[in-house]
C-alpha positions as CSV (number, residue, x, y, z in Angstrom):
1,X,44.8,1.1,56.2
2,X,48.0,2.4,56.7
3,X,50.1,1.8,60.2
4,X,52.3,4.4,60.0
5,X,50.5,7.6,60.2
6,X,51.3,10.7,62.2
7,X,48.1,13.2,62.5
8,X,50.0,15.8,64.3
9,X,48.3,19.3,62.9
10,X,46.5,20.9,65.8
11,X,42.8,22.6,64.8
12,X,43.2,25.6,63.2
13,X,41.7,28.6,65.4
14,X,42.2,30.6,68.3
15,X,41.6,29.6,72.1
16,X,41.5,26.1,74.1
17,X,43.8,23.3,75.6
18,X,46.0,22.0,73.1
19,X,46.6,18.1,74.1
20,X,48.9,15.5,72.1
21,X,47.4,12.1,71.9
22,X,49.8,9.1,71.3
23,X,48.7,5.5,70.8
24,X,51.3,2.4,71.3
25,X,50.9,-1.2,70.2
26,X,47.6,-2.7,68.9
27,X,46.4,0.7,69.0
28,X,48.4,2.0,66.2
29,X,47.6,-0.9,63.8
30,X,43.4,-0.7,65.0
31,X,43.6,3.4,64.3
32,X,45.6,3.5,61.8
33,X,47.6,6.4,63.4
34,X,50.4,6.9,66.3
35,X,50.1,10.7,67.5
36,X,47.8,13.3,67.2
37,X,47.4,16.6,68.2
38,X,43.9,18.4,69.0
39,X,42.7,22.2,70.7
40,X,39.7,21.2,72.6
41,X,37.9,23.8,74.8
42,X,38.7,24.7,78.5
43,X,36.6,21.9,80.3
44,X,37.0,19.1,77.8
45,X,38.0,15.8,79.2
46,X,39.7,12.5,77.6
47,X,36.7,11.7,75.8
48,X,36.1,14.7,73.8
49,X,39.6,15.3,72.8
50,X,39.2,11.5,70.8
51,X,35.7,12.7,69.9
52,X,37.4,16.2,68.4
53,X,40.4,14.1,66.6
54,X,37.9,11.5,65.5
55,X,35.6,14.6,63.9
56,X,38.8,15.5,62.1
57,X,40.2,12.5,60.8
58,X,37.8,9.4,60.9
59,X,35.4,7.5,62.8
60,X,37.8,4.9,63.3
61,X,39.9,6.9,65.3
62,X,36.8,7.1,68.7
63,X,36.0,3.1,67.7
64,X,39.3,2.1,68.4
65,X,39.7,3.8,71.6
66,X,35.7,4.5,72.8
67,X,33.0,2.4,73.9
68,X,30.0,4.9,73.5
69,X,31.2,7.6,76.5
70,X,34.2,5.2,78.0
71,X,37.4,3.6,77.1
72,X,36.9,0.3,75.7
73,X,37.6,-2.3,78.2
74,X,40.6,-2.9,76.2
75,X,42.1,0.0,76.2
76,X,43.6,2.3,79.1
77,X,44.8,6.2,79.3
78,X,47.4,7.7,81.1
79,X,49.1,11.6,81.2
80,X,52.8,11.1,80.8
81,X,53.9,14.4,82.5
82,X,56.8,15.8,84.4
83,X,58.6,12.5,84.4
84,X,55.7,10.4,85.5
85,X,52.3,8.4,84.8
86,X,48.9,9.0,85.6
87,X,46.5,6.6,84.5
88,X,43.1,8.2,83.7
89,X,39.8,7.8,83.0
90,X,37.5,9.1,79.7
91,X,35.8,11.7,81.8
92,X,39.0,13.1,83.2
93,X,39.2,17.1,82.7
94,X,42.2,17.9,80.5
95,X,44.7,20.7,81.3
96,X,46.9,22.6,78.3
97,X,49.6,21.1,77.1
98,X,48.7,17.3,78.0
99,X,50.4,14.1,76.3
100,X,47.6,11.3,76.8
101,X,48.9,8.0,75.6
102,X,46.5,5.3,74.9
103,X,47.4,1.6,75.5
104,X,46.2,-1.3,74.4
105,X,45.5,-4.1,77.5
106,X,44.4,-7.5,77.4
């Protein structure tokens, strides 16, 4: 499984919250991919924009980050916006335009 993969093309089709998902450290190496970039509908939260990459790309992509409707215990979300850091959790509501990075946490 490659490390070095970008999956960066947003779902084709009108409507929703675009949100960029990037991964750092263990994560990239356990998904096999560093960035991705997803239109999920208004309402969606953390956990359904992995669902929706993970429906486009591979299964792997949810196991590395979700534990049925959770983060894994290992893993921890946060929006990087407007300079700052706010750490979230899966059921978070998403807004347009979010950058959610997933970290890996021992």
């Amino acid at each position: 499984m490659s490390t070095d993969t970008d999956i960066v093309r947003a779902d084709e089709g009108g409507g929703g919250l675009g949100v960029d998902i990037e991964l750092t450290g263990a994560l990239v190496a356990r998904a096999g991919a560093r960035q991705g970039r997803v239109v999920v509908p208004a309402g969606s939260t953390v956990a359904d924009a992995v669902t929706t990459w993970a429906d486009r790309y591979g299964s792997h992509l949810r196991l590395a980050l979700l534990e049925g409707d959770r983060l894994r215990s290992t893993v921890s979300a946060v929006r990087v916006a407007d300079g700052g850091e706010k750490r979230l959790v899966a059921s978070e509501p998403l807004r347009n335009g979010d950058t959610i990075r997933f970290e890996f946490r021992e």
